[in-house]
Each structure stands twice: as C-alpha cells, then as structure tokens.
PADRENLO-58079 format. One record per residue (C-alpha): residue number from 1; x, z, y. Coordinates in nm, 2 decimals. Each point is the difference from the previous one (the first is absolute). Layout:
<rs>
<k=NUM&c1=X&c3=Z&c2=Y> .
...
</rs>
This chain:
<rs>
<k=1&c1=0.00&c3=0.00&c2=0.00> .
<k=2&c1=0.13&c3=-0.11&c2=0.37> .
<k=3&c1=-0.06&c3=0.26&c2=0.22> .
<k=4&c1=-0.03&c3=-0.08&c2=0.40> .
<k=5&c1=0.33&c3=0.19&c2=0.03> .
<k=6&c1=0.18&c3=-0.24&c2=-0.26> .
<k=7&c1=-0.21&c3=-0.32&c2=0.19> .
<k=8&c1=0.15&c3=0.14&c2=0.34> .
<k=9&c1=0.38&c3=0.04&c2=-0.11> .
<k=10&c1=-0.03&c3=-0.35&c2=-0.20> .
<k=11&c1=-0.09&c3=-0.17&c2=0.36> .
<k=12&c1=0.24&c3=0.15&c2=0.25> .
<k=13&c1=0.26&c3=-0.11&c2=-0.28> .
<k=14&c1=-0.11&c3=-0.34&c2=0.03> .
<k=15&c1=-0.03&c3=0.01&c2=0.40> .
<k=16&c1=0.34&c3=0.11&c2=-0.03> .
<k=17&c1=0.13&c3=-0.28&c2=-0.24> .
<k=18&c1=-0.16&c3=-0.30&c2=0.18> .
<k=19&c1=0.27&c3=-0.17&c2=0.18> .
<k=20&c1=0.21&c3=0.05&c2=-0.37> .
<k=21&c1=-0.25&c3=-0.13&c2=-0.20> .
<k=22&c1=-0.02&c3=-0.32&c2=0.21> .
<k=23&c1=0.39&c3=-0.02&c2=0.03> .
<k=24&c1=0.02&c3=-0.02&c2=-0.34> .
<k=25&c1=-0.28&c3=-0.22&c2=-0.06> .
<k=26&c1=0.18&c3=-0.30&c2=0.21> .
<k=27&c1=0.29&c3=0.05&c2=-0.20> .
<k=28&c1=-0.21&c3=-0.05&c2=-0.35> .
<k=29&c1=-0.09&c3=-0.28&c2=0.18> .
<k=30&c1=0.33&c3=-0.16&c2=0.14> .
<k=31&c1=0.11&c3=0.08&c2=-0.39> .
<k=32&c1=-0.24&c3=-0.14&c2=-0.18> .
<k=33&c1=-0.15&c3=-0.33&c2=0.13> .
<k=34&c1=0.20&c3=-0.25&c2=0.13> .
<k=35&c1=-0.27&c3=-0.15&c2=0.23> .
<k=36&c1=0.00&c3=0.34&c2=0.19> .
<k=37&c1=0.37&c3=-0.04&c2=0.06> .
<k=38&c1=-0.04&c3=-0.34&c2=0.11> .
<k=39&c1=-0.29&c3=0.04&c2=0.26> .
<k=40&c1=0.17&c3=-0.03&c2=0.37> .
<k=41&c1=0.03&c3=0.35&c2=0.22> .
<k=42&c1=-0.34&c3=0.00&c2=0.17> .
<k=43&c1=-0.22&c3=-0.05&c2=-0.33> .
<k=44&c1=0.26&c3=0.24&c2=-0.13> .
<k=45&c1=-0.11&c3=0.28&c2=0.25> .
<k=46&c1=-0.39&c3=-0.06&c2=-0.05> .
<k=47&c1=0.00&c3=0.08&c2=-0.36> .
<k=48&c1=0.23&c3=0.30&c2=0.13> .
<k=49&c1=-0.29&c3=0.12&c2=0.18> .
<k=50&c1=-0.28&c3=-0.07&c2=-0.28> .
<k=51&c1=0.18&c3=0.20&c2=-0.25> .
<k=52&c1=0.03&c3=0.30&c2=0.25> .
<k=53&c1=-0.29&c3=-0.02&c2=0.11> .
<k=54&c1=-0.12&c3=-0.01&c2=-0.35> .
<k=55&c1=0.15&c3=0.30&c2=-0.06> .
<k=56&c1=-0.11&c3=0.17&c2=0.27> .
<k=57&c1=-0.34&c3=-0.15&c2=-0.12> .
<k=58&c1=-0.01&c3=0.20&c2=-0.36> .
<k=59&c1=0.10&c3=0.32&c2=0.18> .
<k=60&c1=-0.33&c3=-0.09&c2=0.19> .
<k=61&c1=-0.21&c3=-0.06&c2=-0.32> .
<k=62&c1=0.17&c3=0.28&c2=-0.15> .
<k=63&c1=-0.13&c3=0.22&c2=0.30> .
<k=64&c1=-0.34&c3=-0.16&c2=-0.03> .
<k=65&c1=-0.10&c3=-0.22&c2=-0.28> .
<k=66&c1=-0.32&c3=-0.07&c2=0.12> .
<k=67&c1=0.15&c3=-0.22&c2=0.26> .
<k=68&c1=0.21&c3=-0.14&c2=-0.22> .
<k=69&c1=-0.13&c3=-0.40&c2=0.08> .
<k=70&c1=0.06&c3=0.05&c2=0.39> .
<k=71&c1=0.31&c3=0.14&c2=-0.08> .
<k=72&c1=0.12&c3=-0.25&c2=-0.20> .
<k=73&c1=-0.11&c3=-0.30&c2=0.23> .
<k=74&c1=0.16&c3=0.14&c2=0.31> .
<k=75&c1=0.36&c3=-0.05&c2=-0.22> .
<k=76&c1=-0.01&c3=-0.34&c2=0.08> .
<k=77&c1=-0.09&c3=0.06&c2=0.33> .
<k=78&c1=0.33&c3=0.04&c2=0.08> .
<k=79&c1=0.14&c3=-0.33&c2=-0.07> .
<k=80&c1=-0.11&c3=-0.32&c2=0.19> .
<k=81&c1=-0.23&c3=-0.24&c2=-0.15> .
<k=82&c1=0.25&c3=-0.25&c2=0.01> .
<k=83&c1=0.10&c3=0.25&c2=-0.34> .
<k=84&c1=-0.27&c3=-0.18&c2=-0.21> .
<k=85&c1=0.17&c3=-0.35&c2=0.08> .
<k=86&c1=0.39&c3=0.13&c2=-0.06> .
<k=87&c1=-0.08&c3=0.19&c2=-0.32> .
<k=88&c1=-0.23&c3=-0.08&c2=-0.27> .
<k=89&c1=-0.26&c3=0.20&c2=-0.12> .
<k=90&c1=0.18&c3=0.06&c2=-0.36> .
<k=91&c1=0.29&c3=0.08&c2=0.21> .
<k=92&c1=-0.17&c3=0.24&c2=0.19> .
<k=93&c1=-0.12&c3=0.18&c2=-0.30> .
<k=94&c1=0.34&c3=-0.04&c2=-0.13> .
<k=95&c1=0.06&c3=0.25&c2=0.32> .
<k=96&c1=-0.28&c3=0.25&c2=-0.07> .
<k=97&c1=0.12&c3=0.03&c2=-0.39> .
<k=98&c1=0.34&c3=0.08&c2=0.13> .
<k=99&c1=-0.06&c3=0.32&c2=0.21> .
<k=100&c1=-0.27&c3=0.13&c2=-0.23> .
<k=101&c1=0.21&c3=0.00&c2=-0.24> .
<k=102&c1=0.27&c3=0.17&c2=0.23> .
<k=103&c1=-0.25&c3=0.27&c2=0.09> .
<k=104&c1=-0.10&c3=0.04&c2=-0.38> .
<k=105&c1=0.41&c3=-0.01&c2=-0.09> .
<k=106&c1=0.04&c3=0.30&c2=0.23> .
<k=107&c1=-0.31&c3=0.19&c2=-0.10> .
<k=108&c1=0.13&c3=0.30&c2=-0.13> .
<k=109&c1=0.23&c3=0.01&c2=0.32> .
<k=110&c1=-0.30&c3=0.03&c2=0.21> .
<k=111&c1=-0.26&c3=0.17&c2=-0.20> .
<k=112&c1=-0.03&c3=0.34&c2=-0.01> .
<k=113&c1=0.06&c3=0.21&c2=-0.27> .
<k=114&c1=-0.30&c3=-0.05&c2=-0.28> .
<k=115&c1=-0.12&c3=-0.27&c2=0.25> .
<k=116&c1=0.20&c3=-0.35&c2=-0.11> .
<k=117&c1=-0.27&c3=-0.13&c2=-0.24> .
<k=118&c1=-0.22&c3=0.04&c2=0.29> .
<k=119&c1=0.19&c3=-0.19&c2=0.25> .
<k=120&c1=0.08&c3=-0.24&c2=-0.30> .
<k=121&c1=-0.39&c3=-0.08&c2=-0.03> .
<k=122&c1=-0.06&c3=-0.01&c2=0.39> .
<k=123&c1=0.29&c3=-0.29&c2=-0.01> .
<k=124&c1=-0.16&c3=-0.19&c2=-0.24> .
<k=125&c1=-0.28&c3=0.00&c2=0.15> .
<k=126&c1=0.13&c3=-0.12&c2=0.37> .
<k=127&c1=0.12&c3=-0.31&c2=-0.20> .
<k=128&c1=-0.32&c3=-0.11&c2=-0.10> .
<k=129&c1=-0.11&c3=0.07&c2=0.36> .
<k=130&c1=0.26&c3=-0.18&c2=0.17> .
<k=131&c1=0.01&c3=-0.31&c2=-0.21> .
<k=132&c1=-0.34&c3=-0.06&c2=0.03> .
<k=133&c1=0.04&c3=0.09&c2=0.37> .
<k=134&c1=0.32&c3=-0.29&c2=0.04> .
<k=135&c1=-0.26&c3=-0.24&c2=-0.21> .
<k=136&c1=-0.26&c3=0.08&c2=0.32> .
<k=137&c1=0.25&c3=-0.06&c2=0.22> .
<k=138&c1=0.16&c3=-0.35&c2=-0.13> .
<k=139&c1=-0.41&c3=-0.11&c2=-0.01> .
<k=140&c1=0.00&c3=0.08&c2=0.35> .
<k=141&c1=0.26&c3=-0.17&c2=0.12> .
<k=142&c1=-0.07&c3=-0.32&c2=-0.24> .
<k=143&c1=-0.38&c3=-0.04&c2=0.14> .
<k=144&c1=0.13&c3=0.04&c2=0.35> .
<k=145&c1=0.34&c3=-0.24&c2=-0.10> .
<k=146&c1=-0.30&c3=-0.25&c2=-0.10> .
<k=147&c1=-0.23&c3=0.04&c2=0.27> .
<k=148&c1=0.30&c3=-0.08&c2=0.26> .
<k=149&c1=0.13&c3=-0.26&c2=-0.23> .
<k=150&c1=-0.38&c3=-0.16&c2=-0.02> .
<k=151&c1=-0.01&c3=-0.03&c2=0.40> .
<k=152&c1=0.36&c3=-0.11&c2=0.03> .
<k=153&c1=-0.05&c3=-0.24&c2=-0.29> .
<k=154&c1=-0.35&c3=-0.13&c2=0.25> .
<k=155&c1=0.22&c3=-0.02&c2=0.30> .
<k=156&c1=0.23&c3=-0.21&c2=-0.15> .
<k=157&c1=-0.18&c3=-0.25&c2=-0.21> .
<k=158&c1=-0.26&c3=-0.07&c2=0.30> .
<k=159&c1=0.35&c3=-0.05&c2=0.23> .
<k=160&c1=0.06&c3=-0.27&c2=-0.22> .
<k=161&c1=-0.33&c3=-0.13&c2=-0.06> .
<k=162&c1=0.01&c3=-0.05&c2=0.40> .
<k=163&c1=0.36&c3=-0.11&c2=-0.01> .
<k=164&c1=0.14&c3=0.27&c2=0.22> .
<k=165&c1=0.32&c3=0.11&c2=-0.08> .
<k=166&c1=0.08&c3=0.23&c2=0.23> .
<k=167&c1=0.38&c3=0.22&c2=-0.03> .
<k=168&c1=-0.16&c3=0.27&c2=-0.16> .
<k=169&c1=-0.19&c3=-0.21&c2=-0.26> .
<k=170&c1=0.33&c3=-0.04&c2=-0.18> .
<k=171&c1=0.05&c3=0.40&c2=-0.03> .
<k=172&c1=-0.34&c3=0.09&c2=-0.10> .
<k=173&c1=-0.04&c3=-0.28&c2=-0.25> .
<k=174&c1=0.37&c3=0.21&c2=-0.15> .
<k=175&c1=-0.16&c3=0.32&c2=0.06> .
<k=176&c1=-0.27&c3=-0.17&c2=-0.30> .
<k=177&c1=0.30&c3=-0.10&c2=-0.22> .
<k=178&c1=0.02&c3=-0.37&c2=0.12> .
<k=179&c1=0.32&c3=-0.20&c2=-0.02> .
<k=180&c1=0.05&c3=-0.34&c2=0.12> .
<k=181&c1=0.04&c3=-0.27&c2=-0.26> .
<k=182&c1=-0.25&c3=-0.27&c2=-0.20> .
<k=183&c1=-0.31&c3=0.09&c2=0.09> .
<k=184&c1=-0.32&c3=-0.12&c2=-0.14> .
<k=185&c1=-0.37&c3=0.00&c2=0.24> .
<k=186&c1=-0.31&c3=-0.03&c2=-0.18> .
<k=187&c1=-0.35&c3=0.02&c2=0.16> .
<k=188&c1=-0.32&c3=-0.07&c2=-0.16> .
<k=189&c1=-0.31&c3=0.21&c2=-0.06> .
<k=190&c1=-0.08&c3=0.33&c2=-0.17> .
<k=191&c1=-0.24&c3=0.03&c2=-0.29> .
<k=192&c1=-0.32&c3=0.09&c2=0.26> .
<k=193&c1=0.03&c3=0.31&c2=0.21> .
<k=194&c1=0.19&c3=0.29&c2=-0.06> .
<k=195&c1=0.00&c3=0.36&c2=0.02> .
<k=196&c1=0.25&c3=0.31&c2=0.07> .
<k=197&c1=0.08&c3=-0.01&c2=-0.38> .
<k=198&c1=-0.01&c3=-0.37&c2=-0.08> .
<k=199&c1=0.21&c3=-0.07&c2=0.25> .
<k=200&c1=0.28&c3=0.28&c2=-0.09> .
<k=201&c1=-0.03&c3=-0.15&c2=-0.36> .
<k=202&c1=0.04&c3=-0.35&c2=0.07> .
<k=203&c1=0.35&c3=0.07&c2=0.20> .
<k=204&c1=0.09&c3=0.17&c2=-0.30> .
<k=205&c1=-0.03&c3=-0.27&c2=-0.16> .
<k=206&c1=0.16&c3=-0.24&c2=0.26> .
<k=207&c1=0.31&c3=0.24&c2=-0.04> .
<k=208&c1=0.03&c3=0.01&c2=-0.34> .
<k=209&c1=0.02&c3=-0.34&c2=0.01> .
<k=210&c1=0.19&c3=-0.02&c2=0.32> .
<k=211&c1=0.23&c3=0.33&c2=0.09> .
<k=212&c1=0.00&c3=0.05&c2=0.35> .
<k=213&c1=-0.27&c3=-0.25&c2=0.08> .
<k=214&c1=-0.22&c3=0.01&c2=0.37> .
<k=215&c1=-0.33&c3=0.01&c2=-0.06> .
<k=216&c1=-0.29&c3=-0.08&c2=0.28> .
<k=217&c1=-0.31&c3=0.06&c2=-0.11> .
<k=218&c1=-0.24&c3=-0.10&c2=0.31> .
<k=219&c1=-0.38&c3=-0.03&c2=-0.10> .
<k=220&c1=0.03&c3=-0.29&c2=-0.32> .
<k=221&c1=0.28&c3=-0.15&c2=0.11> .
<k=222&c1=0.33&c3=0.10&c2=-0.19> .
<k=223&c1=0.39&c3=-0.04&c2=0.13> .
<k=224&c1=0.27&c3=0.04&c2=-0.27> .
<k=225&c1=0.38&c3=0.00&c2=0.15> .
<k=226&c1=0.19&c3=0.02&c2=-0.28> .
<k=227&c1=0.39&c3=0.02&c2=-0.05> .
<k=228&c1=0.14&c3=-0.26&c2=-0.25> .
<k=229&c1=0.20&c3=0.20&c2=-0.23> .
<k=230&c1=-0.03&c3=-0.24&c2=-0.29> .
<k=231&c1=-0.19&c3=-0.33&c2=-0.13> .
<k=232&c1=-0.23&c3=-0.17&c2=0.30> .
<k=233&c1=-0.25&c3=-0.13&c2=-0.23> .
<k=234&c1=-0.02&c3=0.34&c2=-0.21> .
<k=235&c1=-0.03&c3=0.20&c2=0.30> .
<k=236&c1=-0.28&c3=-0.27&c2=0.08> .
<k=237&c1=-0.15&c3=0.03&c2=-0.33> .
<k=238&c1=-0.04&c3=0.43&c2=0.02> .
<k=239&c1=-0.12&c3=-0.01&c2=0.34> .
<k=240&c1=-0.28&c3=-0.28&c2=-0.02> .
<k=241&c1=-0.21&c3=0.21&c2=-0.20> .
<k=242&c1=0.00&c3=0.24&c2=0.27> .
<k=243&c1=-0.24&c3=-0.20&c2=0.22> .
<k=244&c1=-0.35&c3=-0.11&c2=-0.01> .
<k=245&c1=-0.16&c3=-0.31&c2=-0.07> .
<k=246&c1=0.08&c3=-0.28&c2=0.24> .
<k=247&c1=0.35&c3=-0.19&c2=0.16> .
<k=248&c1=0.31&c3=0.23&c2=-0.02> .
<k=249&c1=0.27&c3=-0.15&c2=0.23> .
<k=250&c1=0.34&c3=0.04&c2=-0.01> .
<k=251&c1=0.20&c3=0.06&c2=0.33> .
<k=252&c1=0.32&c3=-0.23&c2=0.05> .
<k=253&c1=0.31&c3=0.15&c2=-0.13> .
<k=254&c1=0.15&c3=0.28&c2=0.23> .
<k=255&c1=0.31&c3=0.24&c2=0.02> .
<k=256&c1=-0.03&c3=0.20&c2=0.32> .
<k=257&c1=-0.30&c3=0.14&c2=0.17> .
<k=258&c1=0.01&c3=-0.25&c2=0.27> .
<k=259&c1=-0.06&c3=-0.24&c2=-0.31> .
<k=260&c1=-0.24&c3=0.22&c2=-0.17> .
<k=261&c1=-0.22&c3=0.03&c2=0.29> .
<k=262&c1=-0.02&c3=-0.37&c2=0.00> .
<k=263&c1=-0.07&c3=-0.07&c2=-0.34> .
<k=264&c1=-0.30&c3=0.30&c2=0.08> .
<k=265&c1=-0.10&c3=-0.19&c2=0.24> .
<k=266&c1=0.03&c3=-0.35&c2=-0.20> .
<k=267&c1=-0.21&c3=0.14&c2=-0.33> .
<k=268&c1=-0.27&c3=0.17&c2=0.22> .
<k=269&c1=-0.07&c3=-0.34&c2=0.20> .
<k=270&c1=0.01&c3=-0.13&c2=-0.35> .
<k=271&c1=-0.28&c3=0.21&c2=-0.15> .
<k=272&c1=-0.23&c3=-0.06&c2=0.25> .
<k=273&c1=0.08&c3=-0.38&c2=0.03> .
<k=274&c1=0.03&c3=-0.05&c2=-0.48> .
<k=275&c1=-0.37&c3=-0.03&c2=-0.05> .
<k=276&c1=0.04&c3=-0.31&c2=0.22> .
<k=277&c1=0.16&c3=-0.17&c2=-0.30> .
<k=278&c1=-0.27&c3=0.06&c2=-0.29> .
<k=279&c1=0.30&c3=-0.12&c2=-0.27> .
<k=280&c1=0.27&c3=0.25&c2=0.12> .
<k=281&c1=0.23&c3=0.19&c2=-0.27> .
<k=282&c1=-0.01&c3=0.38&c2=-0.06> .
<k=283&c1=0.23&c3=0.13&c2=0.14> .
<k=284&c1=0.03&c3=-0.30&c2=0.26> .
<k=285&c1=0.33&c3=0.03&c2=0.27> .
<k=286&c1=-0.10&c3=-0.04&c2=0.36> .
<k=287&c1=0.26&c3=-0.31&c2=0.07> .
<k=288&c1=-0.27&c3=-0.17&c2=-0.24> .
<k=289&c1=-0.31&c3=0.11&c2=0.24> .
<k=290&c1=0.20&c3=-0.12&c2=0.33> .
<k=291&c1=-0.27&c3=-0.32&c2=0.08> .
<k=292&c1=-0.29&c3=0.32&c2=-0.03> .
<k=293&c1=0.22&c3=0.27&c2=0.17> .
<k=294&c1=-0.01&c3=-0.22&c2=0.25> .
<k=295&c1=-0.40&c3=-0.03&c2=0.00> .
<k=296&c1=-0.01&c3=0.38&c2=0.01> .
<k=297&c1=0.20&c3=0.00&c2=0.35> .
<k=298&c1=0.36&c3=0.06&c2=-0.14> .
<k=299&c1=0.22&c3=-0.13&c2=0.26> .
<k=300&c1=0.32&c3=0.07&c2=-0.20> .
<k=301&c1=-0.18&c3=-0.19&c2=-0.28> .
<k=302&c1=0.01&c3=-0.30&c2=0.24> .
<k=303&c1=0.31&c3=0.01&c2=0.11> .
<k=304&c1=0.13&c3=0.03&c2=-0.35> .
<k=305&c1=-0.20&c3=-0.31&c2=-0.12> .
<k=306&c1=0.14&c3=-0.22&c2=0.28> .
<k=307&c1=0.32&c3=0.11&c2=-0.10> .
<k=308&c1=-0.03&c3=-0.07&c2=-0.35> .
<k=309&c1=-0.19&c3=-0.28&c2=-0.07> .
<k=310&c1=-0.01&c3=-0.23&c2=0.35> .
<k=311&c1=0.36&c3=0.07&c2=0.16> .
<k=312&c1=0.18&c3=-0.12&c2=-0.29> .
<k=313&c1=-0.21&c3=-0.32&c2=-0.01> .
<k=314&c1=0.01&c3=-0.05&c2=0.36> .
<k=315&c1=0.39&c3=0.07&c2=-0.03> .
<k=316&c1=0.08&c3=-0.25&c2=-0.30> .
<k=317&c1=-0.03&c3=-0.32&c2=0.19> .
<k=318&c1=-0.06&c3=-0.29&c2=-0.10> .
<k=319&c1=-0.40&c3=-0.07&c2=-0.12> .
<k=320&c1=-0.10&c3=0.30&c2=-0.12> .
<k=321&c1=-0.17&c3=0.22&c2=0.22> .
<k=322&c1=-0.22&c3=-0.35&c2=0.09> .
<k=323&c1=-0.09&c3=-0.05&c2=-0.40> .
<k=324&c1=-0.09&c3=0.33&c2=-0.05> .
<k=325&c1=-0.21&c3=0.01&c2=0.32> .
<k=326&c1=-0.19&c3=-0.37&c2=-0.10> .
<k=327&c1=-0.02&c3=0.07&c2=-0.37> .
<k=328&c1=-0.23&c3=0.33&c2=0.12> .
<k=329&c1=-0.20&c3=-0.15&c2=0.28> .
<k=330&c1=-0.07&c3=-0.26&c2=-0.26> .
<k=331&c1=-0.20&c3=0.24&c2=-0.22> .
<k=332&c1=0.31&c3=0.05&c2=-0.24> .
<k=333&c1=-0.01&c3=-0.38&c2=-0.10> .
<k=334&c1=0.32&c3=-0.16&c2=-0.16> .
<k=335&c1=-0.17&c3=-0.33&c2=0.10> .
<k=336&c1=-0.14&c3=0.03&c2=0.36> .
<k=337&c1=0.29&c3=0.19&c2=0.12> .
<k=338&c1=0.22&c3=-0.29&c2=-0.18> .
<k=339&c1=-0.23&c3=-0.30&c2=0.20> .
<k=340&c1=-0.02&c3=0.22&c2=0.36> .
<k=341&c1=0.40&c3=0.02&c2=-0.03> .
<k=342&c1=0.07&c3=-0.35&c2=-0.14> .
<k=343&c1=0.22&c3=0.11&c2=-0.25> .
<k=344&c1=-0.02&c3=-0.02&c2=-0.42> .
<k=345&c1=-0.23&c3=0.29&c2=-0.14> .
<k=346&c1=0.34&c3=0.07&c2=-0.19> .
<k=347&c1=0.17&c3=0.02&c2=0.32> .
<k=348&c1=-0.26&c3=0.29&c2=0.08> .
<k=349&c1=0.06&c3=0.19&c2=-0.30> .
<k=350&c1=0.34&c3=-0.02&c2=-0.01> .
<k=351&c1=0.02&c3=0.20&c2=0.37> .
<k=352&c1=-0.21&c3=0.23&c2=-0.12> .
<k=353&c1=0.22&c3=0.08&c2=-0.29> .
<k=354&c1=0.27&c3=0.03&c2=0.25> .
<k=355&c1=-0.24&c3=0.27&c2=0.20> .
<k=356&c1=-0.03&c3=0.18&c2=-0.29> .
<k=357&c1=0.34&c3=0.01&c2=-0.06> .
<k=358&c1=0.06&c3=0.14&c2=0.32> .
<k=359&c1=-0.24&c3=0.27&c2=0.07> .
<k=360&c1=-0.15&c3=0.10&c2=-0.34> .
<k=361&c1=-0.35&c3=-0.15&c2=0.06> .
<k=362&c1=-0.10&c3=-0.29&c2=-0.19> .
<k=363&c1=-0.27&c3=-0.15&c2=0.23> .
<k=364&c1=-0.19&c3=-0.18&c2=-0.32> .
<k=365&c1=-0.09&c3=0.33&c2=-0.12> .
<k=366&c1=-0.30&c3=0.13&c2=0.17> .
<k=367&c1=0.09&c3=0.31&c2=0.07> .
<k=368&c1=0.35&c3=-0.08&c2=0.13> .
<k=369&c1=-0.19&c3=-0.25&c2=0.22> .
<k=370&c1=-0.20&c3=0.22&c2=0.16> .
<k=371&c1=0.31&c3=0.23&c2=0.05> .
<k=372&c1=0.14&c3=-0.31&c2=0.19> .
<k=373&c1=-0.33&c3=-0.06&c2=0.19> .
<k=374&c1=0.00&c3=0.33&c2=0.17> .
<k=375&c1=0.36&c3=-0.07&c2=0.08> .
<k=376&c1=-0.02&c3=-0.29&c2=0.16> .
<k=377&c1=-0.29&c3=0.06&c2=0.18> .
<k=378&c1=0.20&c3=0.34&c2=0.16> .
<k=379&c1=0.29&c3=-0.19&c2=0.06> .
<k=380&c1=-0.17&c3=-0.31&c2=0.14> .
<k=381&c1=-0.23&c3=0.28&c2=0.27> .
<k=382&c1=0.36&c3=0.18&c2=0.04> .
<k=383&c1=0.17&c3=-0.34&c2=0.13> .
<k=384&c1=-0.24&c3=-0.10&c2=0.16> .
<k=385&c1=0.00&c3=0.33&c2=0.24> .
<k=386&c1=0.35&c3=-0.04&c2=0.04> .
<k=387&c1=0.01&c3=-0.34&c2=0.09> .
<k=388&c1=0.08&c3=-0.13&c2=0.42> .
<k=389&c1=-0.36&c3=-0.08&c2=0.17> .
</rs>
C-alpha cells in the first residue's frame, strides 16, 4: 500500500531529477539512432525541449493523473509546428519510448522506499497517454498541412489556368513539391459533380497515378498537371480514366512554368473548342484543335496557326502558297483548280505533295484541309491589315 507520505517523497525526487533525466535521455538518443545525430543544431534543440518537457510532463501526471491528457499534449507544445515536418511521427514516438524508458530505468532511484512498483505502473501508463497524445498531435498538424496545402495547391493551378506567372508562383508551386521538368497538362471533364469526398478521392487517385500531380477541380471541369517521370503514353493511359465522358486534351509539351501555363492555357481553349470536331480522338492534343481554338477566341491559337501552316507556304516560293489557295477556293477539286491555274491536274497534285512535305498537312485529307482553310484564311485577313493603303 502507497501511502500519501510515500506519494509525496516519490515526487519531490522526481522534481529534483528532472533536468537529469532529460540530460540523459538526449544522450540515449545521440547513442542510439543515427538519424538523431544527424539532424542539424536547431531541430537538434526542439527535441531537446520535448523530452524535458516531457519529463517535466510525467511529474505532472504523476502529481495528478486525472489530467494526464492536457498534460501530455502541452509536451509538444514546446516545440514549433515546423517539429511535425522535420521529424516523423515514428520518429517522434521513437522520442517518447526513449525517456519513458529512462524514467522506468531509474525507478528505484526515484521511488520511494515500498513505492517503485507504483511509480513503475504510473509510467506505463503515461506512455499510453502520451502516444496517443503525439498520434493527436501529428493528425492535427496533417489536417491543417492539407487544408493549407488544398488553398495553395487552388492558388497555384488557377495562376496557371489564367497564365499568370507571377515571381512568387515559382516558390509556392515548390512549397507543393513541384520541380521543373517534362510536364504533362490534361483538362477534360469530371464524372458529373462532385462532393467534399469525391473530390478528395479522385486526387488520390490522380496521385497514385501521378506523384506530385496539381489538381484543379472547378465545378465539372478537371486540370491534371502532371510531372513526366516516366512513359508519356502510360502516364496518359493511368490518367484518362480519371476524367469523365467527353474530349480530354492534352496541353503542348512544357518544362518551365512559363511553358506550363501556356500549355494550361492551350488544353483549356481546347476543351471548350473539341466538341467542334465530332471525330476527335480521346485524349485529343490542343495543336490538333488549333482551326477550333481559334473559333472559341484563342488568339495565341491564331497566331500559332499562321505560323504553322500559312508562313511556311507563303515563305517557300515558288507556286505554292497560290495552289493551295486555288485548289480550296475551288471546292477541293484536283480538276477545277487544275483548269482555273492552266496547269496539268498532276502538276496540282504534285505541289500539294510538296505542301505536305513541308508543313505536315496533306491538303487531300479533309481534315488537314480544313486545318489549312482556317490558316489561310487568318493569314490572308492578317496581310491584308498589314498591307500600304
């Protein structure tokens, strides 16, 4: 039996042997783990300060059990919450094992006479109170390390989506774990709308597939920036199923954030302008939607069409850029555009061959003629504004 006498003695020995007890916990530590020895000074010095205070923390509980959980949280109070980032939670627990066990080592030191099993027992319980207690705190700090990381995560993906990259984009996009390199921008639509929990699933899924991935989630419409770590058409393959029904488009390639943001930009324009072409692939890349990017209002669309598909035309001398332009004011017909240019209807398809050749576009196929189409008719409205009155 433990009288109050035996209780009272026990505790000013332990009030006594605080700053001991802790001294010699950091050098279990320092001993026995090399990651402890490794951590730099200042991370060094906050576990310092948990383990005293976790000392000073039992000598609390052993004063008054019944506030043993208060006790026990305001042990980690002492360290920043920068603690929960430096040092894992295993780590941490790693800690808490190591100074219980220095307090139950040096029991019979402490205890009274006839009154060590009882500090024994009051030990084993504090462990179970402060690992549950470091368990409460490490959930804390992870729901508020996700909420921040959620709204940073918003602010950058919508910076992108509006292709402002600002100097402090680059640092928050690191502050999310993104490094430059090949990126990969998909944007489609989500399987209907989404709630809290379907949306915090579906990024799960996104960063299984994808580690590190942005996700913007903004009413049915989906943004995937994903880092290419691996196979292109793999990473393509996991992520597609990730969207809804209807046109996925693929962003040009991109390797900095000024390119990202422009391949955001590029794939957005592009879903809203793919149901424009009722035979588009799944995923389709926005270079292939430029002619309907261009219907949506995508100035950089037009630009890039010109640049593509008339310039180099216009620039290769000779008959070309007139063949193309007759054989498509002539309805596409080998024959008329052959008569209207008095010239062989061989002659004709031989400069086309040599257009396609050139740019990429073969103007017999119907789609590749309608690419051209668009093109000329920008380039044709763009000369003619720059042309002397």
């Amino acid at each position: 039996m433990v009288t109050p006498d035996m209780r009272a003695e026990t505790l000013r020995r332990l009030r006594a042997g605080t700053g001991r007890l802790a001294t010699i916990a950091l050098k279990k530590l320092d001993a026995d783990y090399p990651w402890f020895r490794e951590l730099p000074a200042q991370e060094r010095s906050w576990v310092g300060s948990v383990a005293q205070a976790g000392i000073a923390s039992f000598v609390a509980y052993f004063a008054d059990p019944h506030a043993g959980h208060r006790g026990t949280l305001e042990m980690f109070a002492s360290a920043p919450p920068e603690l929960t980032r430096t040092i894992s939670l295993q780590h941490t627990l790693t800690i808490v094992r190591t100074f219980v066990s220095v307090v139950e080592d040096h029991s019979d030191e402490f205890a009274a006479a006839g009154a060590e099993a009882h500090l024994r027992e009051a030990i084993l319980r504090y462990s179970r109170e402060i690992a549950f207690s470091a368990a409460e705190v490490y959930a804390r700090a992870a729901e508020s390390r996700g909420a921040w990381d959620a709204r940073l995560e918003a602010l950058v993906v919508d910076a992108l989506v509006r292709g402002e990259v600002d100097d402090d984009l680059p640092s928050r996009a690191a502050a999310l774990g993104w490094k430059p390199g090949p990126t990969l921008v998909l944007v489609g639509r989500t399987d209907g709308p989404l709630g809290e929990v379907q949306s915090a699933e579906l990024r799960r899924t996104i960063r299984r597939a994808a580690h590190g991935a942005l996700v913007g989630i903004h009413g049915e419409d989906l943004v995937v920036i994903a880092r290419i770590d691996g196979d292109l058409e793999e990473l393509n393959a996991m992520l597609l199923p990730c969207f809804g029904p209807g046109p996925v488009v693929v962003g040009p390639p991109a390797v900095t954030l000024v390119e990202v943001a422009r391949a955001t930009r590029a794939a957005i324009y592009g879903a809203t302008a793919a149901p424009a072409w009722a035979l588009a692939p799944r995923p389709v890349n926005a270079d292939d939607l430029l002619p309907e990017r261009v219907l949506v209002g995508d100035s950089a669309a037009a630009d890039r069409l010109i640049a593509v598909a008339y310039d180099p035309i216009a620039s290769a001398g000779g008959s070309l850029k007139e063949t193309v332009a007759t054989f498509l004011d002539c309805g596409r017909s080998l024959e008329l555009a052959s008569r209207t240019m008095f010239v062989h209807a061989n002659t004709v398809r031989y400069r086309l061959r040599k257009v396609a050749e050139l740019t990429g576009w073969d103007v017999l196929s119907t789609r590749d003629a309608h690419v051209l189409q668009i093109a000329f008719a920008l380039g044709r409205l763009r000369d003619a504004s720059t042309a002397p009155l």
